[in-house]
C-alpha positions as CSV (number, residue, x, y, z in Angstrom):
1,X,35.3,3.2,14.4
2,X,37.1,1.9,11.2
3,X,40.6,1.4,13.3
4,X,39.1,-1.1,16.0
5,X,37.5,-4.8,15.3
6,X,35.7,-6.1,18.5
7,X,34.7,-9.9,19.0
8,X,31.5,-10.6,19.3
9,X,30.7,-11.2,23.2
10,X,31.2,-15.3,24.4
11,X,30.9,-13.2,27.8
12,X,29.2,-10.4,29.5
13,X,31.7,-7.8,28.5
14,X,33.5,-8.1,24.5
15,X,37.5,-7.7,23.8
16,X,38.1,-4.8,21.9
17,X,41.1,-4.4,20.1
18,X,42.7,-1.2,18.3
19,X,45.2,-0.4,15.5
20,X,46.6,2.3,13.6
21,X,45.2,1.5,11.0
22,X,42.7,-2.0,9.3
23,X,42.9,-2.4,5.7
24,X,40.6,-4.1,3.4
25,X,41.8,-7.0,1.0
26,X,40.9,-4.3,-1.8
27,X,43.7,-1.8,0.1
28,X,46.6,-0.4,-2.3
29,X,49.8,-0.9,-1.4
30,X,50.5,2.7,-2.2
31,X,47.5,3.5,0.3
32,X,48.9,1.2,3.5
33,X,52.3,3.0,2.8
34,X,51.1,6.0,2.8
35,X,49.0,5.3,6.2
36,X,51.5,3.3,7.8
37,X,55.1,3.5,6.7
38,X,55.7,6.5,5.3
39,X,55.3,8.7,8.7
40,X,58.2,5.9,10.1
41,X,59.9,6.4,7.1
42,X,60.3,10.0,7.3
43,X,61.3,10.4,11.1
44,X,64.0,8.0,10.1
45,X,65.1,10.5,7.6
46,X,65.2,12.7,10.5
47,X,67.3,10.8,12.5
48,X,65.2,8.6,14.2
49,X,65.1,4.7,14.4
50,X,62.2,3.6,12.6
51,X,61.0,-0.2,12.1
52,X,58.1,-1.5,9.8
53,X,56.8,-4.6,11.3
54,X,54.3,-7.7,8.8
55,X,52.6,-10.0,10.9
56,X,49.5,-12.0,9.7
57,X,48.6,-15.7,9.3
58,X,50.2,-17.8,6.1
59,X,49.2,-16.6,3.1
60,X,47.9,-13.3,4.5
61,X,49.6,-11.1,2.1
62,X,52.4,-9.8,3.9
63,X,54.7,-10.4,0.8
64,X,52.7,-9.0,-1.2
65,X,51.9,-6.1,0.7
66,X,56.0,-5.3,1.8
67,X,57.6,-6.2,-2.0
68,X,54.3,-5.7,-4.4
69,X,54.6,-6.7,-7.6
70,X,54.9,-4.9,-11.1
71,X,52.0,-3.0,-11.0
72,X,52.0,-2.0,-7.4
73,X,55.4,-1.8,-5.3
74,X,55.4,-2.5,-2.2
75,X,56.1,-0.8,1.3
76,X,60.1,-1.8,1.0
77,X,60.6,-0.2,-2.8
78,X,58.0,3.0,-1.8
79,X,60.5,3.3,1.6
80,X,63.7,2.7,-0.2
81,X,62.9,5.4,-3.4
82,X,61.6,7.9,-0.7
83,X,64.8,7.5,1.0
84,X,67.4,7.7,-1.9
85,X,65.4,10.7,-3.2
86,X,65.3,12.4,-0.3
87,X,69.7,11.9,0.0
88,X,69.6,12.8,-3.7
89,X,68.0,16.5,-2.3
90,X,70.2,16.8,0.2
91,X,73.9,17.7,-1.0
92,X,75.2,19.7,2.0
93,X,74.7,16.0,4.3
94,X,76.3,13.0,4.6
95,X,74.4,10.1,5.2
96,X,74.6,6.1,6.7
97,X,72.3,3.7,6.3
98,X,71.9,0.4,7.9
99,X,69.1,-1.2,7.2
100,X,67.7,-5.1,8.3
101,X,65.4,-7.1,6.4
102,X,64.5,-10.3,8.8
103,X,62.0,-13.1,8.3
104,X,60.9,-14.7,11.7
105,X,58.9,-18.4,10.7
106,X,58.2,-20.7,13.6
107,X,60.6,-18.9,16.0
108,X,63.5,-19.4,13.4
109,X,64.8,-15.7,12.1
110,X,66.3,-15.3,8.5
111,X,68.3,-12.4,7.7
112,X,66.8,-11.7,3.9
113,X,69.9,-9.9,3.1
114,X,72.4,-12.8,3.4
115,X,72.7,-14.2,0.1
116,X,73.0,-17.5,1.9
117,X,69.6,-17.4,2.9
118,X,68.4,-17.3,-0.6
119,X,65.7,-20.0,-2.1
């Protein structure tokens, strides 16, 4: 199916091995939100812990694909304005948000959000 890559057989018997979801290099941004993060997104809305994971070889598009660009925001600005919208409809809550944005390279982890860590 389109949600499962198998590697050719080296043996008798081939690895198969199944995701949510496999995206093209021609996939929107909008449409691996909407597959992907959006359904985490919205459980944390409703009080859940929710965590959106990029992994991929350098130069993969992982960047791309969680900021965007201009013409097509990524997962992190399509969660963010789904999440201040939905606050913005809700005037009888009160609401906390914590939120992480980590980089793990080569077994080192970066906390994005520390202006330290910038450059």
């Amino acid at each position: 199916d389109e949600c499962s890559i198998t590697q050719k057989p080296t043996t008798a018997t081939p690895n198969a091995y199944v995701f949510d979801n496999v995206f093209t290099e021609s996939a929107s941004n909008s449409s691996v939100y909407e597959k992907s993060a959006r359904d985490i997104v919205v459980s944390v809305l409703k009080g859940f812990h929710g965590t959106v994971f990029a992994y991929g070889q350098t130069a993969s598009g992982k960047t791309h694909t969680i900021m965007g660009n201009s013409d097509d925001e990524g997962v992190v600005p399509r969660a963010i304005g789904e999440v201040f919208n939905f606050i913005a409809e809700c005037s009888t809550r009160e609401f906390l948000l914590r939120a992480s944005y980590i980089e793990i390279y080569n077994e080192v982890i970066r906390d994005l959000l520390n202006p330290e860590n910038v450059g």
